[in-house]
C-alpha positions as CSV (number, residue, x, y, z in Angstrom):
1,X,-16.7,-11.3,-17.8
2,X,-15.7,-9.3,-14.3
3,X,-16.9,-10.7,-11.7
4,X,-17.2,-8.7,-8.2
5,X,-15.5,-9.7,-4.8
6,X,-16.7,-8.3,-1.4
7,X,-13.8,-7.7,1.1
8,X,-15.1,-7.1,4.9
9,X,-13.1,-7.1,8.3
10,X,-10.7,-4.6,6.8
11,X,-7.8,-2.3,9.1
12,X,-9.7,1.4,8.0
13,X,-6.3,2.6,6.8
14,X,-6.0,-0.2,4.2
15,X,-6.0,1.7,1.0
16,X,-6.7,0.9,-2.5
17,X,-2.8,0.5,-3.7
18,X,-2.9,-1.8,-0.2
19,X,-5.7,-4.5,-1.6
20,X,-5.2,-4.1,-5.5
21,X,-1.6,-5.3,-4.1
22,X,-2.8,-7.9,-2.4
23,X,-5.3,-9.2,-5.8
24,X,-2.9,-8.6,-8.0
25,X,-1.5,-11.8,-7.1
26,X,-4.4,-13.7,-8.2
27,X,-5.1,-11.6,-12.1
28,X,-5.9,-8.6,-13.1
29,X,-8.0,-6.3,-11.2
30,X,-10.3,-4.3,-13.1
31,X,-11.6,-1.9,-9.9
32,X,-10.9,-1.2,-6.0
33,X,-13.6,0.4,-4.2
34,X,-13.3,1.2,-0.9
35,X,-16.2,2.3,1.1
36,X,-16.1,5.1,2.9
37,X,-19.1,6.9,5.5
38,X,-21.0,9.9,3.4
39,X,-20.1,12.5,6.0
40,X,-16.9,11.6,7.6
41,X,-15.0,10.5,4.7
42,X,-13.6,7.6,6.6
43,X,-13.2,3.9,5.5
44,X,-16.3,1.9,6.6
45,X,-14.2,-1.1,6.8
46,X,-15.3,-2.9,4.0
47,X,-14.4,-2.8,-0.3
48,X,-15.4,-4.2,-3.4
49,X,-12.5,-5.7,-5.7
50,X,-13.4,-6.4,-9.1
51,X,-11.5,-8.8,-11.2
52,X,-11.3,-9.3,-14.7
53,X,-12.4,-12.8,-14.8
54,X,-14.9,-15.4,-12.7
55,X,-11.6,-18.1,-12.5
56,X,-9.3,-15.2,-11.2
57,X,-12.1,-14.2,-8.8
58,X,-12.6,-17.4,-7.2
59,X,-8.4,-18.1,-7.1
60,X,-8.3,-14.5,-5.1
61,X,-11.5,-15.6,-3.0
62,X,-9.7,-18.6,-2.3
63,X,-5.9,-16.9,-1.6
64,X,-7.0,-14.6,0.4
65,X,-9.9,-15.6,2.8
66,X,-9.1,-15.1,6.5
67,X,-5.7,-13.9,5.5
68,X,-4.5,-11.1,7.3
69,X,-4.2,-7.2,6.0
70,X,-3.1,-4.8,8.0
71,X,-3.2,-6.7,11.1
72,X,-6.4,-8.1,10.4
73,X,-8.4,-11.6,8.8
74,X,-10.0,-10.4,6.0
75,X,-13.5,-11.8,5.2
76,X,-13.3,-12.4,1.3
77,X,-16.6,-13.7,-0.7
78,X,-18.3,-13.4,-3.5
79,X,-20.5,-9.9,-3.9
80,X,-24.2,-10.3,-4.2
81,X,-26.5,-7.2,-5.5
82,X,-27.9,-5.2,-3.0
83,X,-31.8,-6.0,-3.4
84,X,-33.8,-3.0,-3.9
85,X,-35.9,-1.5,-1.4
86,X,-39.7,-1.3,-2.4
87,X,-41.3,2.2,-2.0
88,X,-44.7,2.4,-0.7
């Protein structure tokens, strides 16, 4: 089962070749999303790396927390859901 990998702290020009690089190392990476601000278009600074299995996950979580990218430590961890907002 794919389990997903947040990926903070990161240079804003990093790009998804960049960090599917950079987990390839560690298995085989199902999805890079990098996100990027709704009306600028620019890199937020932050991703979301899937990889195909929870064992690969935690080697890449592992491998490549505060290790540098682009000149900067990158903050790797696992990726909770987002908990929904309740509308009143």
């Amino acid at each position: 089962m794919a389990k997903k990998i947040y990926v903070g702290n990161m240079n804003y020009d990093t790009t998804e070749d960049e960090l599917r690089a950079a987990f390839a190392e560690y298995g085989e990476v199902a999805s890079v999303s990098i996100i990027t601000d709704r009306y600028t278009g620019r890199a937020k600074g932050f991703a979301f790396v899937e990889m195909s299995s929870e064992e690969e996950a935690a080697q890449a979580i592992a491998g490549l927390n505060n290790q540098e990218l682009g000149g900067r430590l990158l903050k790797v961890n696992e990726a909770y859901d987002k908990p929904r907002r309740r509308s009143y």
